[in-house]
N, C-alpha and C positions, 0 to 999 in steps of 0.2 A: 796157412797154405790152402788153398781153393780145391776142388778136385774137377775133373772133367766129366763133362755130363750129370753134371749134379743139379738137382730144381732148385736152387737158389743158384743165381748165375751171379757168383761170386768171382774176383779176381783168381785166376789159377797160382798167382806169384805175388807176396808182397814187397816190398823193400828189404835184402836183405838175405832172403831166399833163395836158394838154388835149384838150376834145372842141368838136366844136359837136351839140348836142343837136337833133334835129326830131321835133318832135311835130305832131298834128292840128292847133292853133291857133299854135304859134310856134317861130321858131328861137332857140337860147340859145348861145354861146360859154359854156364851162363850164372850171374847175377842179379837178381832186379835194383836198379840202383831206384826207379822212382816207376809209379801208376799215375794212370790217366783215364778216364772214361769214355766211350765211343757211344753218347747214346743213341741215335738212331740217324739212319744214312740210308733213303731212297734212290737203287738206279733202275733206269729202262733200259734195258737193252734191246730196247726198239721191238719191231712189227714183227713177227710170227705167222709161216704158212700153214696153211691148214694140214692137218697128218705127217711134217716134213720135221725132222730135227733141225734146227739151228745150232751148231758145232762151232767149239773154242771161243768162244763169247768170253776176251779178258776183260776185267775190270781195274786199270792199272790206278786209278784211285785209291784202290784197296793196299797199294804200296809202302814202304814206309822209310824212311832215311837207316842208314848204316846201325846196326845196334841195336835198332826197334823191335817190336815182337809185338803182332795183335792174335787178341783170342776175340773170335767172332761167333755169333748164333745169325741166321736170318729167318726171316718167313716170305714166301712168298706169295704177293698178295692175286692176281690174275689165277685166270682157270690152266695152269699149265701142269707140268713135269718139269722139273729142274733136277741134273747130275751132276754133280762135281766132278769137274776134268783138272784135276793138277799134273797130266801130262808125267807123272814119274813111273817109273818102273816098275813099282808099285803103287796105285790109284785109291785112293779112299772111296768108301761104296761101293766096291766090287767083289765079286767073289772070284771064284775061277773060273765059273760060267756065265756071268750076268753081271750087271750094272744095278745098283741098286736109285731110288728118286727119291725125290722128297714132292709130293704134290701142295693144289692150293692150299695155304692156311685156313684152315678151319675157323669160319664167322659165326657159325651159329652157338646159342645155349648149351649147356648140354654135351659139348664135346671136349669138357676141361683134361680130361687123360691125355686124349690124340693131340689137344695145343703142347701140353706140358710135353710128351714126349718126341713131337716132331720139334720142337725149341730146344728141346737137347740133343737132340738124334743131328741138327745140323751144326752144330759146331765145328770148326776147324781154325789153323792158326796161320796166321803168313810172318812172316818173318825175311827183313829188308825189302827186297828189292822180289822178291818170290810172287810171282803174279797170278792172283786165282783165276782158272777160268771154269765157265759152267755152260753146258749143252741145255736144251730149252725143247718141247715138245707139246704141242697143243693137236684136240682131234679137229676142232675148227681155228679158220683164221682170225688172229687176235691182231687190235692196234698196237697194243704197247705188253712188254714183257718186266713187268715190276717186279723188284726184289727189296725189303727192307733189311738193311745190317744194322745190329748193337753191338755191343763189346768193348772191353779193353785195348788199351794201348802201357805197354810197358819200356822203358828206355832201362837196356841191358847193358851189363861189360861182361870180356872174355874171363872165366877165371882155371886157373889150374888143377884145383881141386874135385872128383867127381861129384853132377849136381843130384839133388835128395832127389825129383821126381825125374822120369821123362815123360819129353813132350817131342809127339811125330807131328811135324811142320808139315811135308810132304814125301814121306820115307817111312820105310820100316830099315833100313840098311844102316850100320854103323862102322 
């Protein structure tokens, strides 16, 4: 079993394995019946104003059929801010006061900590039909707003049983 935010970006679940799943609308006791790999997925989500947030930017690409479950890292490659808006009741990256970002990915020598920890520090999961979205912030105006995904893809079943680890989809509520 994988863990979360771990610098080896292992599967969180293998075949076999148990989770209990929490999402915004419900808790699931889950299985992994099989893995898959998501190695790497470029979107634009297009042009960016200068000093202006670009808000709720979904990426229904990121979707998956009934059952499914992905655990994702990105980086983003342009000079931006990127936040994670999963729109729940509770919001991943926030505090009580602030919204936390994930800025550009780090290109230069030299900065192997800041890569390893912003590659774990972005992780998150979607699970079916759960569609990420992500707000965008640049101080100048940019043509394109690039984000690379990798990650897993796992095909789940319901089961009865409570699962070994949890996994917050888009919730802390159960």
């Amino acid at each position: 079993m994988g863990k979360i935010y771990a610098s080896d970006f292992d599967p969180i679940l293998l075949p076999g394995e148990t989770a209990l799943l929490i999402t915004e609308t419900k808790s699931l006791n889950i299985q992994c019946v099989a893995v898959d790999a998501l190695p790497e997925y470029q979107k634009d989500f297009g042009a960016l104003t200068a000093a202006t947030w670009a808000r709720d930017n979904e990426d229904s690409n990121l979707e998956l059929a009934d059952f499914e479950l992905s655990q994702l890292r990105m980086r983003v490659i342009d000079d931006m801010r990127m936040e994670f808006n999963n729109l729940g009741s509770t919001k991943k990256w926030r505090t009580s006061k602030t919204n936390f970002y994930l800025g550009q990915f780090p290109q230069t020598d030299g900065d192997e900590w800041l890569k390893e920890y912003m590659f774990k520090a972005s992780e998150f999961f979607v699970y079916e039909q759960d569609t990420p979205r992500f707000d965008f912030y640049s101080i100048r105006a940019l043509a394109t707003s690039r984000v690379l995904f990798s990650g897993w893809k796992f095909r789940v079943r319901s089961i009865n049983q409570p699962g070994k680890i949890t996994i917050l989809v888009s919730g802390w509520n159960k």
